[in-house]
C-alpha positions as CSV (number, residue, x, y, z in Angstrom):
1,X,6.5,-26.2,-11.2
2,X,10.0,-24.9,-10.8
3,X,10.5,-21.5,-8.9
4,X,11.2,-19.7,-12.9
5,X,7.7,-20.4,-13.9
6,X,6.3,-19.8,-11.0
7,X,8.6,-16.5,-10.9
8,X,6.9,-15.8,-14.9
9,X,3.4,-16.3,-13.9
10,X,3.7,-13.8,-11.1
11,X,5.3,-10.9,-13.0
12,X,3.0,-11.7,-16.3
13,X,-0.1,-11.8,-13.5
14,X,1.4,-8.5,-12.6
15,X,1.9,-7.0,-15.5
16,X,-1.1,-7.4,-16.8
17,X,-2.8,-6.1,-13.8
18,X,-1.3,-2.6,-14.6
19,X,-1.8,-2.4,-18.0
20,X,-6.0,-3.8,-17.6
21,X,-6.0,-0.5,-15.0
22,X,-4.5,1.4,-17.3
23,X,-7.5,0.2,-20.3
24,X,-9.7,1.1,-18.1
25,X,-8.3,4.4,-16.6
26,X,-7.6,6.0,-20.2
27,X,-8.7,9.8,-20.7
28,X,-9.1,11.5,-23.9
29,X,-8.4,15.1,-22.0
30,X,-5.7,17.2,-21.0
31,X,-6.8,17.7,-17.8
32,X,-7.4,14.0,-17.2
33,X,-4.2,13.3,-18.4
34,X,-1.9,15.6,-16.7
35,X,-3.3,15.8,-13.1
36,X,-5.7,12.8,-13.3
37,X,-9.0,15.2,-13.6
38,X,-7.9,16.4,-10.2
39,X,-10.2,13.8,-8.5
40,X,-8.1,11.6,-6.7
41,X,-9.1,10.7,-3.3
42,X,-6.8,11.7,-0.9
43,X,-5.8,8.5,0.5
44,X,-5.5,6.2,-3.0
45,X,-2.6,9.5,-3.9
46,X,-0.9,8.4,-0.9
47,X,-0.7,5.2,-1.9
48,X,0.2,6.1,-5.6
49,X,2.5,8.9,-4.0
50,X,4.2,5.9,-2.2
51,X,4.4,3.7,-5.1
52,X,6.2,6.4,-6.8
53,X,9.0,6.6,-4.0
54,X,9.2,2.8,-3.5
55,X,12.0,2.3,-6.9
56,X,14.7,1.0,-7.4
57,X,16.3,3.2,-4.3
58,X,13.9,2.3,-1.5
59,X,13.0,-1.3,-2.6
60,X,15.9,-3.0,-4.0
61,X,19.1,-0.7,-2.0
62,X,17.8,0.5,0.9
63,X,18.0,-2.4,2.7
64,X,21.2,-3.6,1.8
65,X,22.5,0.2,2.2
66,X,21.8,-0.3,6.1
67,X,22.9,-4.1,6.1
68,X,26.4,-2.7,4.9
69,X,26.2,0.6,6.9
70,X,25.0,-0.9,10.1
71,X,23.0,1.7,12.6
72,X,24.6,4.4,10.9
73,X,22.5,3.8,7.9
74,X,19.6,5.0,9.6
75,X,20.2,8.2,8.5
76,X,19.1,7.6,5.0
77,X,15.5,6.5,5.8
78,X,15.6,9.8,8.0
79,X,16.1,12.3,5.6
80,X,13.9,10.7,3.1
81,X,11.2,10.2,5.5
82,X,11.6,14.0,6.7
83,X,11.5,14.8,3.3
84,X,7.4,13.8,3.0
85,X,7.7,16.3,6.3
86,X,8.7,19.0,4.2
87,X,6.1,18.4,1.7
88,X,2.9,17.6,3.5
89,X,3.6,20.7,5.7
90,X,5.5,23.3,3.5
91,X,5.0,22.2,-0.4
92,X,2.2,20.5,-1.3
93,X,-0.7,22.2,-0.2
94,X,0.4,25.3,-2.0
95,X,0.9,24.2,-5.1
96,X,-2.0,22.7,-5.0
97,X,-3.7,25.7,-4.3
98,X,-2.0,27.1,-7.3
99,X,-3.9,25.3,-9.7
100,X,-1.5,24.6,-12.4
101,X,0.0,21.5,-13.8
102,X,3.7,21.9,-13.0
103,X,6.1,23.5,-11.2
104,X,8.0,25.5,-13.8
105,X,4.4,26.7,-14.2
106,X,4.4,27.6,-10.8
107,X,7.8,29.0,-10.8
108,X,7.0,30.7,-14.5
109,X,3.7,32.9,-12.7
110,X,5.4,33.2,-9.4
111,X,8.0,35.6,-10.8
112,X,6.1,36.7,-13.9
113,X,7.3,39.8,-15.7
114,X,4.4,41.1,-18.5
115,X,5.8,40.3,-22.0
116,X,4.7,42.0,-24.9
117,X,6.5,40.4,-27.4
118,X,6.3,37.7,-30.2
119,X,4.8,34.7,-28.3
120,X,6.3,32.6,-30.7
121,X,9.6,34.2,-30.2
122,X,11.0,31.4,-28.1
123,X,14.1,33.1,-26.6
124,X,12.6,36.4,-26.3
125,X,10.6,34.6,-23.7
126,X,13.2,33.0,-22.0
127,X,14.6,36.5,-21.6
128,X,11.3,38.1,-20.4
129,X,10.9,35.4,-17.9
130,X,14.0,33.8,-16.9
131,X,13.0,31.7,-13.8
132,X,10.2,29.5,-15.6
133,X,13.7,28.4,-17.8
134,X,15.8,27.5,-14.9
135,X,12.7,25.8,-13.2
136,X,12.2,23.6,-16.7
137,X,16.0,23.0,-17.2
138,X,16.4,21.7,-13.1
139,X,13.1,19.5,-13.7
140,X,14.9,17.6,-17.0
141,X,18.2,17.4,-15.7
142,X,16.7,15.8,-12.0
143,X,14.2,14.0,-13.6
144,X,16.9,12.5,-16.3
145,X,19.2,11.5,-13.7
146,X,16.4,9.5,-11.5
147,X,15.2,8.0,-14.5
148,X,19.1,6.6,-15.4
149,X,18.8,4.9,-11.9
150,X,15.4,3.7,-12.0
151,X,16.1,2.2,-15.5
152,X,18.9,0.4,-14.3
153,X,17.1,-0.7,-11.4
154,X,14.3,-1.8,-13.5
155,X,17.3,-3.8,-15.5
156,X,18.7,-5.9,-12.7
157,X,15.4,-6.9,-11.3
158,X,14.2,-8.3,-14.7
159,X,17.4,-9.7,-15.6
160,X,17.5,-11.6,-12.5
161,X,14.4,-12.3,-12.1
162,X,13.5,-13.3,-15.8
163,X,17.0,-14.5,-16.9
164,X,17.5,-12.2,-19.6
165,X,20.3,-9.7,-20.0
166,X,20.3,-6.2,-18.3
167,X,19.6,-4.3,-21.6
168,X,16.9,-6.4,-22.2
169,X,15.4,-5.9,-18.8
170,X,15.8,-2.7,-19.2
171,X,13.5,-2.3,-22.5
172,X,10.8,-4.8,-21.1
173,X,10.6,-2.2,-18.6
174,X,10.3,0.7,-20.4
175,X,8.0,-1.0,-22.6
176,X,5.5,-1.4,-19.8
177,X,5.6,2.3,-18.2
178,X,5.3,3.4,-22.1
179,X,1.8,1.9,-22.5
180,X,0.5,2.3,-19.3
181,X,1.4,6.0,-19.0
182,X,0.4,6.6,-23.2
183,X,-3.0,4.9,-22.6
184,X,-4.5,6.3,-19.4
185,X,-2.3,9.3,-18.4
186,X,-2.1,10.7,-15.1
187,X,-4.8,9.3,-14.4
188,X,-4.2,5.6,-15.2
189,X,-0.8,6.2,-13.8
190,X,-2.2,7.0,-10.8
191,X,-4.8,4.2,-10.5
192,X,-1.7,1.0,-11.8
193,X,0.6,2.8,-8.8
194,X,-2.3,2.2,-6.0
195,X,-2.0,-1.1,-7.6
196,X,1.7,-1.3,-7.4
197,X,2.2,-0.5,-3.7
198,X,0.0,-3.2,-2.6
199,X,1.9,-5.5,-4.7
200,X,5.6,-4.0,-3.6
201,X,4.5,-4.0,0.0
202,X,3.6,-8.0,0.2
203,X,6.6,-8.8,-1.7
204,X,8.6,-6.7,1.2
205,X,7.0,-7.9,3.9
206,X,6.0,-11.3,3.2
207,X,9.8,-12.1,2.9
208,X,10.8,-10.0,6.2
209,X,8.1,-11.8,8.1
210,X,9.1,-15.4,6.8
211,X,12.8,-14.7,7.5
212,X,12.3,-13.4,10.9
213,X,10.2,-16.3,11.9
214,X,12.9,-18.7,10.4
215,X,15.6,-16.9,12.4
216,X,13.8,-15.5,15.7
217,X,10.5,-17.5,15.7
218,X,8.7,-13.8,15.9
219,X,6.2,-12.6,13.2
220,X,7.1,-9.2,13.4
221,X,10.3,-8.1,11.7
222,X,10.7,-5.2,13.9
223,X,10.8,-7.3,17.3
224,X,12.7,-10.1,15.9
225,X,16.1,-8.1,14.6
226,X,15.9,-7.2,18.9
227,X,15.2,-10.9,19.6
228,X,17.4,-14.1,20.2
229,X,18.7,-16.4,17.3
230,X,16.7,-19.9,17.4
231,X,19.8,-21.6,16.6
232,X,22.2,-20.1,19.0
233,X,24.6,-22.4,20.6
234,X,26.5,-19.4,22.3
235,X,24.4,-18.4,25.5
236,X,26.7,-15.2,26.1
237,X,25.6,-13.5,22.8
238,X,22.1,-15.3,22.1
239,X,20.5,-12.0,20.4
240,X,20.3,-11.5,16.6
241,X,22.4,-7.7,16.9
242,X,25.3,-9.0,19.6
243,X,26.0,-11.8,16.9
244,X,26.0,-9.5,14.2
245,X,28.4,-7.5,16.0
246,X,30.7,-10.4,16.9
247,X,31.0,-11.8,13.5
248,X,31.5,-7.7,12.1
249,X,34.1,-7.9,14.1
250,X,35.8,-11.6,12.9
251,X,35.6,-10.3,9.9
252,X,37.4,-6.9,10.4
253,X,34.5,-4.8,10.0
254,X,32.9,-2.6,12.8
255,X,30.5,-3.4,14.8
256,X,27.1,-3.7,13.3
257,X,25.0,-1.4,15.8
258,X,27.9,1.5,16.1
259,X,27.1,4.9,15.9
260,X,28.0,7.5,13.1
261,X,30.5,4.8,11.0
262,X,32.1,3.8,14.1
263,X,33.4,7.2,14.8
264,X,34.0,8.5,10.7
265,X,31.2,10.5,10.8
266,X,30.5,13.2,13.4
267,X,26.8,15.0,13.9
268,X,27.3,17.5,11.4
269,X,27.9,15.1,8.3
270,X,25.2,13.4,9.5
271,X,22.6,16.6,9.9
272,X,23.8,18.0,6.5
273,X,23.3,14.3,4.8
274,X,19.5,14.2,6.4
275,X,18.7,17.8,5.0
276,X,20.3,17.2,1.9
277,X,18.1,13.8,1.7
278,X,15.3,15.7,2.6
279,X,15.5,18.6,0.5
280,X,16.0,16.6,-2.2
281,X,13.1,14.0,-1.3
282,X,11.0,17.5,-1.5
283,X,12.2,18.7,-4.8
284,X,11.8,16.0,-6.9
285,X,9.5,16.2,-9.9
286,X,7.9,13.1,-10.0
287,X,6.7,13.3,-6.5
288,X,5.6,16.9,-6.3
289,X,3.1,16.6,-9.8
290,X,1.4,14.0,-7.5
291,X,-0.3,16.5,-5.6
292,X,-1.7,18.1,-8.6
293,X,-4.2,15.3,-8.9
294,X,-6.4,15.5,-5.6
295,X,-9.5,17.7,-5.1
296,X,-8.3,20.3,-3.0
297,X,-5.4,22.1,-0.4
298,X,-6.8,20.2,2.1
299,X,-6.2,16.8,0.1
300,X,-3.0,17.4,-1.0
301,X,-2.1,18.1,2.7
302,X,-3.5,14.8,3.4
303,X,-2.2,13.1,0.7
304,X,1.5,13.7,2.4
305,X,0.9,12.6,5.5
306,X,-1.0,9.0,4.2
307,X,1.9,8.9,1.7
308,X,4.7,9.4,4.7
309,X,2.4,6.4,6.5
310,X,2.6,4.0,3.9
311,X,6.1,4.5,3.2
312,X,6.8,3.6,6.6
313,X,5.5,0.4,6.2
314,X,8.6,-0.3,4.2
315,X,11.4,2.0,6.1
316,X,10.2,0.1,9.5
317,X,10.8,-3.0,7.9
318,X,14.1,-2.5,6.1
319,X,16.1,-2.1,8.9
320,X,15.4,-6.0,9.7
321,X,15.4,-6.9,6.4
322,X,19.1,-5.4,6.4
323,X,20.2,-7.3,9.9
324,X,19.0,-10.4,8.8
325,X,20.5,-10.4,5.3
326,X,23.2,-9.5,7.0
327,X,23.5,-12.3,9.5
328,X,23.0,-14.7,7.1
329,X,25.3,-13.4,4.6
330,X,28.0,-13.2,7.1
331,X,26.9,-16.4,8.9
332,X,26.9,-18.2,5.3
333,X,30.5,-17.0,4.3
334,X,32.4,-18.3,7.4
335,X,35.0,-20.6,6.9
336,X,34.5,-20.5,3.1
337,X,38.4,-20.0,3.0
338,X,39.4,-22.8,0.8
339,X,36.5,-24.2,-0.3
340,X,35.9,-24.9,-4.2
341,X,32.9,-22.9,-5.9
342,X,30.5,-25.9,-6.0
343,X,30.8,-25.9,-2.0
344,X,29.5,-22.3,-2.0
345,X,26.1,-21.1,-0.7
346,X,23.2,-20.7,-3.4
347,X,23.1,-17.2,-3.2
348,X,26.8,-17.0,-4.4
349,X,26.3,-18.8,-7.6
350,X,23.5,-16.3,-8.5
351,X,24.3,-13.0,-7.5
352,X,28.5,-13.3,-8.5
């Protein structure tokens, strides 16, 4: 079978994975269907939590964020690793603790002021209590503009990957997340994310491992991007990051492994763009209603921190990911000065 079929039975394998959890998961309930019953182990919410984070961002950019950004990328998968930080330690329990389902409901209670008017007098309520209306307007407006990248995301992966165009990659996914999340809720949200980090993990790591083994001969992706290049004929630069830098710097860029942009950056842009990352990483809605669904404070404490480990899986690996890609992006592209389309690498034809 060719690699397209082979490509189709995989995502239709997946797909209905998600949707047979979220059969099974459906709830008839409010409670069940906004915070999942609140009876989500601690651990299977990490995973879910990470599932959540692992889009469009984190799986499909991150790596070649740091593969064009070289060591100075690193600051990305600090601040949204600190982020988790922040809410483990700061966020999450308390909210929890709270008891309700959202955080303008949070927000609405925290800064309550009685109101004794018409309840169904919708801007005398805004009035009375201003803050729940800021906290509901800054929920829409973040969650609307993560949503436009996610959908996009969602787009170029089918449309690659399927061979369809990028609106229509775009509605097969929407189609999906419509009936998974309209059948079982939050709680058969939860249950198809548990799913989907196992299946995003492999995918990232099965391809790190195989590339690093191809390039370094070592399994892990971590030691290899520090190792020597099989295939090096050059035994003054036989590691993987002092070629990188030397072809960087045939091609005009910086090296690979320079601090702070090479010198564009100093430490305070690079503070203020890990807080910012993390403050945002903190605030957004999608990941903070996850810790409405566990039993208790202490298991949406816990929930964090086994969230921050399995995202680390990924952020561990990118960086290698991004140094190999690199390498053999670079690598590939040499002396292609002159040279007719057909004589381009494979990767050219499909991603131009």
């Amino acid at each position: 079978m060719t690699v397209q079929t082979w490509t189709y039975i995989f995502v239709g394998l997946s797909f209905g994975l998600y949707l047979f959890i979220a059969w099974i998961s459906r709830v008839r309930d409010t409670k069940g269907f906004y915070v999942a019953g609140q009876g989500v182990p601690a651990i299977a919410n990490g995973m879910a939590t990470a599932a959540d984070w692992m889009s469009a961002a984190s799986f499909i950019s991150m790596a070649g964020l740091i593969s064009t950004m070289g060591y100075s990328g690193g600051v990305y998968l600090m601040g949204w690793t600190g982020g988790y930080v922040l809410l483990a330690l700061l966020l999450a329990p308390y909210l929890r603790k709270f008891g309700h389902f959202t955080v303008p409901d949070f927000i609405g209670d925290r800064y309550n002021v009685a109101y004794q008017g018409d309840r169904n007098d919708l801007w005398s309520r805004v009035k009375a209590n201003p803050a729940r209306f800021v906290a509901v307007v800054c929920a829409i407006f973040v969650s609307f503009t993560y949503v436009v990248g996610q959908m996009k995301g969602v787009g170029v992966v089918f449309s690659r990957f399927l061979d369809v165009s990028l609106t229509t990659g775009v509605f097969i996914g929407m189609a999906i997340v419509f009936i998974y999340a309209v059948l079982g809720g939050m709680k058969g949200i939860t249950w198809t994310q548990v799913a989907q980090y196992w299946v995003l993990i492999t995918a990232f790591l099965v391809q790190t491992i195989a590339i690093s083994m191809n390039l370094t001969g070592t399994p892990i992706p971590q030691i290899g991007l520090g190792s020597k290049v099989l295939e090096s004929v050059d035994p003054m630069q036989p590691y993987l990051l002092q070629k990188l830098n030397q072809i960087n710097q045939d091609f005009g860029f910086s090296n690979y492994t320079a601090a702070f942009m090479d010198g564009k950056w100093n430490k305070l842009n690079v503070f203020c763009v890990a807080l910012a990352l993390m403050c945002g990483t903190a605030g957004l809605p999608h990941v903070i209603i996850r810790f409405y669904t566990v039993k208790s404070v202490k298991d949406a404490r816990w929930s964090g921190l086994w969230a921050l480990l399995f995202i680390s899986l990924l952020y561990l690996s990118a960086p290698a990911l991004a140094g190999f890609a690199r390498y053999y992006m670079l690598d590939s592209t040499a002396g292609l000065n002159g040279r007719t389309q057909e004589t381009l690498p494979q990767w050219y034809h499909s991603w131009r």
